[in-house]
SEMARKE-711357 format. One record per atom (N, C-alpha, C): residue number from 1; z, y, x. Coordinates in steps of 0.02 Angstrom, whole numbers, plus 32768, in hexadecimal, padded with zeros to 4 digits. Atoms other than C-alpha are relative to their C-alpha. Layout:
N
[r NUM, [Z, Y, X]] ...
This chain:
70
[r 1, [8003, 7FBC, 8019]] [r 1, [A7E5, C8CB, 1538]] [r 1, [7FD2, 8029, 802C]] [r 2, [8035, 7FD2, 7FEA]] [r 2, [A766, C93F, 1565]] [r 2, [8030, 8032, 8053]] [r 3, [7FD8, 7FB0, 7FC8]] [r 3, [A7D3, C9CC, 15BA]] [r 3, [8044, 7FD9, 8038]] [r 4, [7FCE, 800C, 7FB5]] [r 4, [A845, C957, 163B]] [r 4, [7FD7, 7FB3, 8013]] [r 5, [801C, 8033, 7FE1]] [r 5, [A815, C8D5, 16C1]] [r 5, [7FE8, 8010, 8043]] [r 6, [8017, 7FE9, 7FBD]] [r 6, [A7C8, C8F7, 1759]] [r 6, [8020, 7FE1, 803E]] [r 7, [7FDD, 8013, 7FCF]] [r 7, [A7F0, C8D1, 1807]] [r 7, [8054, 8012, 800E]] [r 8, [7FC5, 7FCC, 7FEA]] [r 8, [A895, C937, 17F2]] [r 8, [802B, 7FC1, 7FD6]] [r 9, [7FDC, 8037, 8027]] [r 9, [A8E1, C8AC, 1770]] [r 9, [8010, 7FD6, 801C]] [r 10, [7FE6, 804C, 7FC2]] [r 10, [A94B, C809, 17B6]] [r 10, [803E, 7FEB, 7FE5]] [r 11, [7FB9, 802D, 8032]] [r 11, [A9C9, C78C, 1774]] [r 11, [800E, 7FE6, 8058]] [r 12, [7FCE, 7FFD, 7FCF]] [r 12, [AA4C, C758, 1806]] [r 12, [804B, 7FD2, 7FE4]] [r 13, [7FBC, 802E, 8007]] [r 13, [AAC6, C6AF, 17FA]] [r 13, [801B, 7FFD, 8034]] [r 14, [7FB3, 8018, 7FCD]] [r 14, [AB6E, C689, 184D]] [r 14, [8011, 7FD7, 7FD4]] [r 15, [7FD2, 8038, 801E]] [r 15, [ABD3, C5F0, 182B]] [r 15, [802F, 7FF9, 8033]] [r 16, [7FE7, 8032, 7FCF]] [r 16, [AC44, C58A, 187C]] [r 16, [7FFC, 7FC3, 7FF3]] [r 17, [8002, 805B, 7FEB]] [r 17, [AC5B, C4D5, 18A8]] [r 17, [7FEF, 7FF5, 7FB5]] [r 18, [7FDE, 801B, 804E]] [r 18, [AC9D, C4B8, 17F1]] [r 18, [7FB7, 801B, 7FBD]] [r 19, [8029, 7FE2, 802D]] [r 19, [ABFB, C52C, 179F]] [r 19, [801F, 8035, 7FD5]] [r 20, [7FDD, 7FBA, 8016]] [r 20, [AC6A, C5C5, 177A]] [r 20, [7FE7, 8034, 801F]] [r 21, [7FFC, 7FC3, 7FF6]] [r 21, [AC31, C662, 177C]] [r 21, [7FCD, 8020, 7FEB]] [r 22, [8034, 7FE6, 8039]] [r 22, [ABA1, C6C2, 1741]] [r 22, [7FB8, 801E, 8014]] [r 23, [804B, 7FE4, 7FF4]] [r 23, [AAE7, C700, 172B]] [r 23, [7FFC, 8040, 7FF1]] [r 24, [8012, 7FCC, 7FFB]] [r 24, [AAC5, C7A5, 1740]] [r 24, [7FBE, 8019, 7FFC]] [r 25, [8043, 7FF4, 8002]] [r 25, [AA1F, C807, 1708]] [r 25, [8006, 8041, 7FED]] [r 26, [8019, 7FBB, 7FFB]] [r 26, [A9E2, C8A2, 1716]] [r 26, [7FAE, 801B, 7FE8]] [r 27, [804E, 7FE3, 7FF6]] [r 27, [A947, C902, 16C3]] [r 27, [7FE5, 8032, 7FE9]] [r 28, [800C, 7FB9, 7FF7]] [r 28, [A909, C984, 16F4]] [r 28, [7FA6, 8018, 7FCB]] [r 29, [8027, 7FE8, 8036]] [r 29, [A8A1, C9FA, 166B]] [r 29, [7FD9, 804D, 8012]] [r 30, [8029, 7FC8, 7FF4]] [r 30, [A836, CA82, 1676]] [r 30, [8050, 8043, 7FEC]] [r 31, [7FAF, 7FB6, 8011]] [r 31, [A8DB, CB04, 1611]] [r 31, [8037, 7FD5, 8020]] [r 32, [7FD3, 8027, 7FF1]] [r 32, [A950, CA87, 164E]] [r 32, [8017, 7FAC, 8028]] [r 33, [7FEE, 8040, 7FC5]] [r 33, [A9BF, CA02, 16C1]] [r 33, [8031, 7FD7, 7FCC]] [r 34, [7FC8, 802B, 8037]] [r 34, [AA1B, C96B, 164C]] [r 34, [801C, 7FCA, 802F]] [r 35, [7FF5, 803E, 7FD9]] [r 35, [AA81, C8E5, 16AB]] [r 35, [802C, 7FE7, 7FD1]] [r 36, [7FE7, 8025, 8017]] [r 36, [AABD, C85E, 1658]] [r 36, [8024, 7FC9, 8020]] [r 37, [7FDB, 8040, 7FDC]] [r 37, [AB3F, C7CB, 1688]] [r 37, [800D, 7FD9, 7FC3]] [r 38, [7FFA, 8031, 8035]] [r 38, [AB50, C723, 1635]] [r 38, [802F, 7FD1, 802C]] [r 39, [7FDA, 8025, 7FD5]] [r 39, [ABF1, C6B4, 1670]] [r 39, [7FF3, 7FB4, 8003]] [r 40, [7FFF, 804D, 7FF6]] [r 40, [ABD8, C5FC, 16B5]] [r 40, [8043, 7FE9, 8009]] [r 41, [7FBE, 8028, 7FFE]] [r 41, [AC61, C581, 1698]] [r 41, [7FD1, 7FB2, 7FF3]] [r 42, [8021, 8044, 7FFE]] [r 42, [AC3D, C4D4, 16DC]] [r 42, [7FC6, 8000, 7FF7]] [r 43, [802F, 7FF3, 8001]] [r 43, [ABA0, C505, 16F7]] [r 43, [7FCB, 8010, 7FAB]] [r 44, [801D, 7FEC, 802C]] [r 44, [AB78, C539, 1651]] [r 44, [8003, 8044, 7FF3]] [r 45, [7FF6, 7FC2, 8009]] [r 45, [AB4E, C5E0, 1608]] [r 45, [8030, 8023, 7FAD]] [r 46, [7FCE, 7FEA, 804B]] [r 46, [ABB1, C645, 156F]] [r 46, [7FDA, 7FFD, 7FD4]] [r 47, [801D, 7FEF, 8029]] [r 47, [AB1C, C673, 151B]] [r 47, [7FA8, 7FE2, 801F]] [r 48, [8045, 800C, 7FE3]] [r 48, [AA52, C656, 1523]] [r 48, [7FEC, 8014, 8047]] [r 49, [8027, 7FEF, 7FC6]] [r 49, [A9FF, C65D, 15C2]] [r 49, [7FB2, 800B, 8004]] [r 50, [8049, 7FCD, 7FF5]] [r 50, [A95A, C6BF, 15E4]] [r 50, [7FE1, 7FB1, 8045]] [r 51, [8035, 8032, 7FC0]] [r 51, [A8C5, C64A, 165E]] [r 51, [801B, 8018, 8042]] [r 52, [7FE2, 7FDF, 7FB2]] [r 52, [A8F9, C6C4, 16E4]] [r 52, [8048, 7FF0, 8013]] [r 53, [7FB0, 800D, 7FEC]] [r 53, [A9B8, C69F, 16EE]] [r 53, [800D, 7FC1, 8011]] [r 54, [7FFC, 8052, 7FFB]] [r 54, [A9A3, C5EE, 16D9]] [r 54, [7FEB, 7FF4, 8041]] [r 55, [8028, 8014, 7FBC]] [r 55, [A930, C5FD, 1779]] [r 55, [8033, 8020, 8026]] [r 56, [7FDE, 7FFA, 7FD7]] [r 56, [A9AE, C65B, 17CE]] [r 56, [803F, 7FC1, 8014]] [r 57, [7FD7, 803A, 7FF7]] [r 57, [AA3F, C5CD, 17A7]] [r 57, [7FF1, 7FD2, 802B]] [r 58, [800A, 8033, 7FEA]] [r 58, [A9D5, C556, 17DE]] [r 58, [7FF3, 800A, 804E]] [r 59, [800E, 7FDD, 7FA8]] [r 59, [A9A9, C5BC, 188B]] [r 59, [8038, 8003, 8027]] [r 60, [7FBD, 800A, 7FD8]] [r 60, [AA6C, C5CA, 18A7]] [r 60, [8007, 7FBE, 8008]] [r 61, [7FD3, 8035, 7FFF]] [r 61, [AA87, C523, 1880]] [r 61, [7FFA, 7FDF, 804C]] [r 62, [8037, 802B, 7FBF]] [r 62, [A9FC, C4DD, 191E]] [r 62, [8038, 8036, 8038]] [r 63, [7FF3, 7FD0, 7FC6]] [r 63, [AA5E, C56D, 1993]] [r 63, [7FC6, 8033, 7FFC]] [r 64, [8017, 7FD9, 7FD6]] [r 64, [A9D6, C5CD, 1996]] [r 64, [7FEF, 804F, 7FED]] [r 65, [7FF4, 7FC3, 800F]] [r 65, [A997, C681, 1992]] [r 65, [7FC8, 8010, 7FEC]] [r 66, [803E, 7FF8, 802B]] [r 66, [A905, C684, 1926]] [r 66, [800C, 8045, 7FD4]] [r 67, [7FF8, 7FB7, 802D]] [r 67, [A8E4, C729, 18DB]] [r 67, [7FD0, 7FE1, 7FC2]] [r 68, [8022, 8020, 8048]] [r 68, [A8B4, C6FF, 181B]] [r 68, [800F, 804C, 7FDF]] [r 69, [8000, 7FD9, 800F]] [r 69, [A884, C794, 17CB]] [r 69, [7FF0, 8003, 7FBE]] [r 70, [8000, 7FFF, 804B]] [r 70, [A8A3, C7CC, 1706]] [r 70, [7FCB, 8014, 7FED]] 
């Protein structure tokens, strides 16, 4: 979309051991801030996943702290 993206946007996973818990994304718009959450169970998600979230999953999964931006 034209009007959000930027450096200010960012998706953000937590799990545990088991792949519970969830992706978080945020993006930020020129009129406005939207954050969205999508729940992981057994490492899966509820609903579609965006390129950016998927890259965050996969950044928690390694440990590490890769900033992947929406």
């Amino acid at each position: 979309f034209d009007d959000v993206g930027a450096a200010q946007s960012w998706s953000m996973a937590f799990f545990d051991e088991d792949g519970n818990g969830a992706v978080i994304s945020c993006l930020y718009g020129r009129h406005d801030c939207r954050v969205y959450s999508k729940v992981l169970e057994l490492g899966k998600a509820d609903r579609s996943l965006t390129g950016e979230e998927q890259s965050a999953i996969e950044a928690a999964g390694r440990g590490g702290r890769t900033v992947i931006r929406a």
